[in-house]
N, C-alpha and C positions, 0 to 999 in steps of 0.2 A: 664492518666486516665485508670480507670478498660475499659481492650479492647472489641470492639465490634465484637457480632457474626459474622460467616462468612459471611452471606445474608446480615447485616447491613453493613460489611466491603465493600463487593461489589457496592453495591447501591454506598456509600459513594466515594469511585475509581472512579463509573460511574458520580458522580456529579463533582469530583475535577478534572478529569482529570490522573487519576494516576493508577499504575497499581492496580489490587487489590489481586495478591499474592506477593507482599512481605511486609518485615515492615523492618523497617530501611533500605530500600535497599538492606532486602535479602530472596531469596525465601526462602518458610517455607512448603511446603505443600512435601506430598512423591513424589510426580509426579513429581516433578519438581526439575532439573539439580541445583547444586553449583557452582553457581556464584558471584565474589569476588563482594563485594554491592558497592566499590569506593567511593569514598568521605572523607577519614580520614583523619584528622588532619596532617598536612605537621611539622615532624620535621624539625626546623630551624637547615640549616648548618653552621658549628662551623667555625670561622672566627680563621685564623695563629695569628691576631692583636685583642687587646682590639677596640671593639665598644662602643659608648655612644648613648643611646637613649633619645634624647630627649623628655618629655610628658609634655604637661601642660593641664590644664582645670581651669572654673572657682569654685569659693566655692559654690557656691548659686545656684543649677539651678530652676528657673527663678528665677531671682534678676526682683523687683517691685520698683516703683516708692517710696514706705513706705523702702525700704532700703537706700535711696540715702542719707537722714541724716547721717548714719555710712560709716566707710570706708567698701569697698567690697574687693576680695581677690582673685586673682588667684593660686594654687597650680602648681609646679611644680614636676617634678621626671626625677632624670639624673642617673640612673641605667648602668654602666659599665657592659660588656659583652662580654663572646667569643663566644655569637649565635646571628647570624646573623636576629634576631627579629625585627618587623613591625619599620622601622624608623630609624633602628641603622647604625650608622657612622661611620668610623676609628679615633682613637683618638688617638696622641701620648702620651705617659705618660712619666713623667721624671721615672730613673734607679732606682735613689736612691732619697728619702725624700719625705717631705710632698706632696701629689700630685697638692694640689692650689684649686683654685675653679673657678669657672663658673659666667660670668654677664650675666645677663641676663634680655631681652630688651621684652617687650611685648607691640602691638602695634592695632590699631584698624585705617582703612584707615592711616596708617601711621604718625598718632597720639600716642605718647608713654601712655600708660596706666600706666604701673606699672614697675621697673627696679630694680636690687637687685642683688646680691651675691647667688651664691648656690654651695655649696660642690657636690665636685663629688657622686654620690652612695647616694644623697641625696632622701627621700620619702616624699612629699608633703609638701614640703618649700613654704611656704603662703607666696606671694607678693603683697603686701596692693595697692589697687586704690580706686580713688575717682568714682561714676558715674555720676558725674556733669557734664562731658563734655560730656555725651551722652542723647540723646534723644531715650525715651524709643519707641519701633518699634514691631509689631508681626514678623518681620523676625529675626531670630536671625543674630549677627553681625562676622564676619569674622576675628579670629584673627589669628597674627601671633606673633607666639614666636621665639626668635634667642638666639641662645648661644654664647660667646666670650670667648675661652680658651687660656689665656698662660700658659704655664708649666714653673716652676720656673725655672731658666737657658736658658729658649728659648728667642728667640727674634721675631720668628716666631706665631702669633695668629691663632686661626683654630676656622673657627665658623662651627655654628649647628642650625637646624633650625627645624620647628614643626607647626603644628595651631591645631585650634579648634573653637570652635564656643561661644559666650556666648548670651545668654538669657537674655533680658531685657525688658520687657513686660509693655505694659501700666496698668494701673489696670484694673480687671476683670469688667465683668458686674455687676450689685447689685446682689447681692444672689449666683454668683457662688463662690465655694470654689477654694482655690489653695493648690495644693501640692508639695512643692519646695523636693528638692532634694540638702543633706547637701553631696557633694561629697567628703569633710574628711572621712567618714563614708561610702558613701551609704544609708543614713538613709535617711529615709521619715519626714518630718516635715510639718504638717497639723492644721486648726485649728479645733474645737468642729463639731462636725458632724453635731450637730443640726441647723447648720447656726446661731445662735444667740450669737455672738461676743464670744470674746477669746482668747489666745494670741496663736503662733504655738509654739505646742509643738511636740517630737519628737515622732514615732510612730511605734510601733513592730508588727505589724499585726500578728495576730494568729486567725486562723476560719476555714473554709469549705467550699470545693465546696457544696453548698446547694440546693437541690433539688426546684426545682422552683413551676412548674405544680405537683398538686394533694399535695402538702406540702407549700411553705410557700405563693404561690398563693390561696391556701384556709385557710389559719389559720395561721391568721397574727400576734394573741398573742403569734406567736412561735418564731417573733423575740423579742419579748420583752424579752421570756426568753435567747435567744442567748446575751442579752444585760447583764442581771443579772445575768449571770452563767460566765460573765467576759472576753467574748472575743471582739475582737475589729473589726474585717473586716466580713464580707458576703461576700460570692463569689455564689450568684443564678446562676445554671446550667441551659441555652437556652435549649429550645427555649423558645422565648417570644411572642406567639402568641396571649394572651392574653392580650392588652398592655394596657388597663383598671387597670388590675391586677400587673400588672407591675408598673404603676404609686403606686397603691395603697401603696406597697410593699413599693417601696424606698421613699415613705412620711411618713411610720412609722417607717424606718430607719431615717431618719432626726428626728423625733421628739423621738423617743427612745436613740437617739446620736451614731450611732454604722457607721461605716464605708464600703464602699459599690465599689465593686472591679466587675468593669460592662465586663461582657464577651462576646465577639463574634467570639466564633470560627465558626460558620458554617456561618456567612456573613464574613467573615474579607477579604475573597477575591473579595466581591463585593463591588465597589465602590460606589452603590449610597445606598448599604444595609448599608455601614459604615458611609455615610454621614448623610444619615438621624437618626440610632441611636445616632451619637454622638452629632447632635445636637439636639434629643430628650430629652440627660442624661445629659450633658455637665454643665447646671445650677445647678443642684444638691449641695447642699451643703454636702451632706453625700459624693460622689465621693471622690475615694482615688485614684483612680488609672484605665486604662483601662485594657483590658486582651485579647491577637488576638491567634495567632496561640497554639492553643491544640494540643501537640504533631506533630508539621508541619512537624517533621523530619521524625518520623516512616511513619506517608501516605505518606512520598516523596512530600508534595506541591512542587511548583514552586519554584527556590530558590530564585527569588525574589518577594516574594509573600510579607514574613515580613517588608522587608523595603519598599514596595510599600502601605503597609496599614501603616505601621509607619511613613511615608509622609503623605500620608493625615491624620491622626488623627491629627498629630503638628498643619498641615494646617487652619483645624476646630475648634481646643480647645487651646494647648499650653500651657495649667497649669496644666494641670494631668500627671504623667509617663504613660509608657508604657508598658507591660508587654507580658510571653509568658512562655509556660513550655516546655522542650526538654524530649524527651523520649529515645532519641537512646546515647549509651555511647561512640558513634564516627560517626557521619554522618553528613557531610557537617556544622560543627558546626560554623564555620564563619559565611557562608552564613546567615543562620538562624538569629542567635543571633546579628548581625547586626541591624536589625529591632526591637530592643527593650532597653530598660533603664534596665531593670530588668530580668534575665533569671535564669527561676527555672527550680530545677529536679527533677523527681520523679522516682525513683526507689523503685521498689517495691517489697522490698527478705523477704517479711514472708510469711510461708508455701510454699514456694516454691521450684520446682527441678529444678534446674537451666540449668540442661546437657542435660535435654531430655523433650521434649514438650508433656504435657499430652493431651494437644488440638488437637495436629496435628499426633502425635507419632512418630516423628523424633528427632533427635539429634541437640542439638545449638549450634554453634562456634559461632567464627567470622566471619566465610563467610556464614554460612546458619541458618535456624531454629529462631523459635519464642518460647520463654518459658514464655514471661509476664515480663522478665525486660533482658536488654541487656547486650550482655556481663558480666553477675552478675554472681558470685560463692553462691550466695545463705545466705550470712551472711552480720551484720550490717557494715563490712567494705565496703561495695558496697557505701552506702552513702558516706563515708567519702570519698572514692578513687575518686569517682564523682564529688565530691566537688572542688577536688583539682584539678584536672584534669580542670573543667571549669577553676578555679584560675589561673593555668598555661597557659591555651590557651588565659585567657583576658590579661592575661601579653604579650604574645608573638604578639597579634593583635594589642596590644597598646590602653587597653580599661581600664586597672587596676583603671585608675581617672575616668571612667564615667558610667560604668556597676554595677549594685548589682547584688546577687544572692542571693534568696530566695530556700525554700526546700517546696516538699510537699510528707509527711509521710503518710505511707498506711494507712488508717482508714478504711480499708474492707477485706471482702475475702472469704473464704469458696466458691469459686466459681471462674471456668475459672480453670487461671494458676496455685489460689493459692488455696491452701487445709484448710485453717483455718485464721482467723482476727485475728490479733494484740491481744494483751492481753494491757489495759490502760500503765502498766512500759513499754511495749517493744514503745508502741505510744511516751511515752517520750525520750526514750532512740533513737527513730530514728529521734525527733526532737532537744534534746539536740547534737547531734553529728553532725548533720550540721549545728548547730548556735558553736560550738566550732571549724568548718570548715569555716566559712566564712556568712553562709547564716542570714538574717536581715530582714528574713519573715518566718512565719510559716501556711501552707492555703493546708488542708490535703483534699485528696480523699475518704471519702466524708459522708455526714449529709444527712439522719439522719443513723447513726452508734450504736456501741454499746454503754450504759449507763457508763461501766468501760471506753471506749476510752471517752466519752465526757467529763467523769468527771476528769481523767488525762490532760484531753489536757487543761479545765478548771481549772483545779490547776498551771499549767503552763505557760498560759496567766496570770494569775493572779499574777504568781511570776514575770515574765517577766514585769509589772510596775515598780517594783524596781531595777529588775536586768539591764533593759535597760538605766538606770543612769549610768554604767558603760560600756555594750556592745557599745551601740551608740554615748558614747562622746571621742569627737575629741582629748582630752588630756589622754584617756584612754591608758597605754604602755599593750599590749599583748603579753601573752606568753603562748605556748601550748608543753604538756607533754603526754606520752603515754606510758603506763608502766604497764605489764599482762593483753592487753586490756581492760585496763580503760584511757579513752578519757577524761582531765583534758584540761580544757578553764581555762586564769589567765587573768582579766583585771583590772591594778592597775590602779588609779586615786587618786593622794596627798597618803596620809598615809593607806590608805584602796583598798583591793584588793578583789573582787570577783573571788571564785574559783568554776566553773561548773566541776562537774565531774558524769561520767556515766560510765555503769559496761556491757561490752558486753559479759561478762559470764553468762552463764546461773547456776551460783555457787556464793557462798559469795567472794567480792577482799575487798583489802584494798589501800587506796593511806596516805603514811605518806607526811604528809606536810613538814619536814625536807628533803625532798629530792630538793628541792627548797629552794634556801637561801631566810631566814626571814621572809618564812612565817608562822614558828613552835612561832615564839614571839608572831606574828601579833594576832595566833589564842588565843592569852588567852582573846583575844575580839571578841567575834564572834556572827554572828546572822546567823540564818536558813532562808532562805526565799526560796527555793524548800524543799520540800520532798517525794519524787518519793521513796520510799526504803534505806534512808540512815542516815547514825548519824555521829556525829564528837565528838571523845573522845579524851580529850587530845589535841594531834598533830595527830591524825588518823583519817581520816576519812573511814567508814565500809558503803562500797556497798552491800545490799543485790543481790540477781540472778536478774539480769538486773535493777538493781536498781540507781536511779539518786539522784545528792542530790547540791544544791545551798548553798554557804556561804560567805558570809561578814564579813572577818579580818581585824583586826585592829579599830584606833579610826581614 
């Protein structure tokens, strides 16, 4: 989030416990000595011998007693490797020929659930069970997964082994909503906000941290237009001191239908402050999702502050994820992101200089200095680098089956770090590139913003209904391109492929669709359903200067 003054920052130190000169873990101020901030990401050492990492997870989190008519599904992933990552094992491989494959046993109390076949270097090979033999519990249940490898010509078996947990919950109470979690994807799947029946459909959340007190605590027809301007989440910025007002709020979110992403960063480390919110909100039917730690990394919370609230919130509710946003681009990001379903980023490189701190007037490395987004060079590849970067580290922690990553694009500025706001194409273009990166939310800092960002971000929710038939389904193949900084998303689905593309030139590019087999055919079919600055002529499609453009080929 846009940072807080120095006085604010202080107090805040004095409340949490933390120091109040540094951010990420490093001092920022002139006064103050260069000292390495610690906590960075541990490259995994590289193993002489191929590793197998086992992963498994369930498909459905929470699977509900309304699932147990259909079969349910554990996913696996047996990812070979010569780095030594969260879980990995030595595995011999035959010299020569086919490598064989993997059985594989999954078990609950030692009851087999689901058994199957899976190729080596396989990515979420879905192992069908029944949940007839279990009795739905709020604790989630314990499983263990095991591998059994012969290598053709061996006589010798070598197993492997993994667990996880799966969620099987009684049904909710009357009126609360649930929000399962389709771990093929990472998608959210919810039903109608309004609480008044619906079936679950899948859910791309796009909205705003939204200012609570003095905006949508007094003038509540403001969410109605949040509703018919096309976006689908709220994210009201605490405090809620008010909680009259607060009621009011999220009962015209239910009756309006819009989705309501409840946040507490300033209790999330009190236990009886999170208890009582969550069973204040918890019934909601508009509830999409929780939201705890606000940049926990940059104040240095306690590292285990997120999975100590992310326990009890399971404890209390169990049908809504969990959420949290990381500010810093290397601090202690295990710890952190442990405690959450969901870890977004927000990096925030418009109008800003990235090497030298206008705030403080020192210079930003990696060991010292604050400039308003970390470690950033100052351009749109800061997002995408982010992106991947998280990607990498959930692969290596062994989270790739149960973690999403969501983005939140700067929608502010002219103030602090940065010297100027977004223009609406540059809002899209730093949302388009980390949904082309990974990310399966979009919940910008922050409303109420400019008229040009709201009505971009508003055209983009709005295409993202369509587009999310292809982003969020599980039989979608993805493929991603990058060529003269233009950032190309492909997610085919049967005969028809959406192509997201975005222009991080501040100049006209072009992406010819011939550079990708079949889809220069595909496009003598085509439909527009973004237009941020772009056309498609031909097999070309033409980026204007930061310009984004959505399309649907083929039949």
């Amino acid at each position: 989030m846009i940072r807080l003054a120095a006085a604010a920052l202080t107090l805040v130190a004095l409340v949490r416990g933390t120091a109040a000169d540094t951010w990420c873990g490093k001092n920022y101020m002139a006064s103050d000595p260069i000292v390495p901030p610690g906590g960075q990401f541990p490259i995994p050492a590289t193993s002489p011998k191929p590793l197998l990492a086992l992963r498994c997870a369930p498909v459905i989190k929470p699977y509900l007693p309304e699932d147990a008519s259909a079969l349910a599904g554990f996913l696996v992933d047996t990812p070979v490797t010569f780095s030594e990552i969260q879980g990995a094992a030595p595995i011999d491989l035959p010299t020569h020929g086919a490598p064989g494959e993997l059985l594989v046993t999954i078990t609950v109390d030692g009851h087999t659930l689901a058994k199957g076949p899976v190729a080596l270097n396989a990515s979420k090979v879905e192992l069908p069970f029944s949940l007839g033999s279990l009795k739905p519990q709020s604790k989630p249940f314990d499983v263990k997964c095991a591998a059994t490898y012969l290598a053709p010509g061996s006589k010798k078996a070598q197993t492997f082994a993994a667990s996880t947990s799966l969620s099987y919950l009684p049904d909710p109470p009357d009126g609360r909503s649930v929000t399962k979690m389709d771990l093929r994807t990472g998608a959210l799947l919810a039903k109608p906000a309004t609480g008044k029946g619906g079936a679950y459909e899948t859910v791309f959340p796009v909205g705003f941290y939204t200012n609570f007190g003095g905006y949508l605590a007094s003038n509540l027809s403001l969410i109605d237009e949040i509703k018919a301007q096309g976006f689908t989440v709220i994210h009201p910025i605490p405090t809620f001191d008010n909680l009259t007002a607060l009621e009011l709020v999220i009962e015209r979110m239910e009756q309006v239908g819009i989705y309501l992403m409840y946040d507490m960063r300033w209790t999330y480390m009190n236990n009886t402050a999170v208890t009582e919110e969550v069973n204040r909100v918890k019934n909601s039917p508009a509830l999409l999702l929780w939201y705890t730690g606000d940049e926990p990394d940059g104040t240095s919370d306690p590292l285990n502050a997120t999975s100590t609230s992310y326990d009890l919130i399971y404890s209390l509710d169990g049908y809504h994820p969990v959420s949290l946003v990381l500010n810093c681009e290397n601090y202690y990001w295990t710890d952190y992101t442990s405690g959450t379903d969901i870890v977004m980023q927000d990096t925030y490189m418009i109008g800003l200089n990235a090497t030298w701190s206008v705030e403080w007037g020192t210079p930003c490395t990696p060991e010292y200095g604050d400039c308003g987004c970390d470690n950033c060079k100052g351009e749109f590849e800061d997002i995408s680098t982010r992106m991947d970067e998280f990607a990498q580290r959930r692969f290596v922690d062994g989270w790739e089956l149960t973690k999403a990553m969501w983005t939140v694009p700067q929608g502010f500025g002219a103030d602090e770090y940065w010297s100027r706001k977004p223009t609406g194409k540059e809002f899209v273009v730093q949302s388009v590139l980390a949904i082309n990166h990974g990310a399966l939310g979009v919940v910008s800092w922050n409303a109420p913003t400019t008229d040009d960002i709201t009505s971009s971000a508003a055209t983009l929710s709005r295409s993202l209904t369509v587009m999310k038939d292809f982003i969020l389904n599980p039989q979608a193949k993805f493929e991603h391109v990058v060529t003269n900084r233009v950032d190309v998303g492909l997610w085919t689905v049967g005969g028809r492929t959406l192509v997201l593309a975005t222009n991080l030139n501040y100049a006209t590019a072009h992406f010819d669709l011939t550079s990708v087999g079949g889809l220069a055919l595909k496009a003598l079919f085509s439909k527009q359903v973004l237009d941020s600055g772009a056309k498609l002529s031909g097999h070309v499609i033409t980026l204007e200067s930061v310009g984004t453009g959505g399309f649907i080929l083929g039949l």
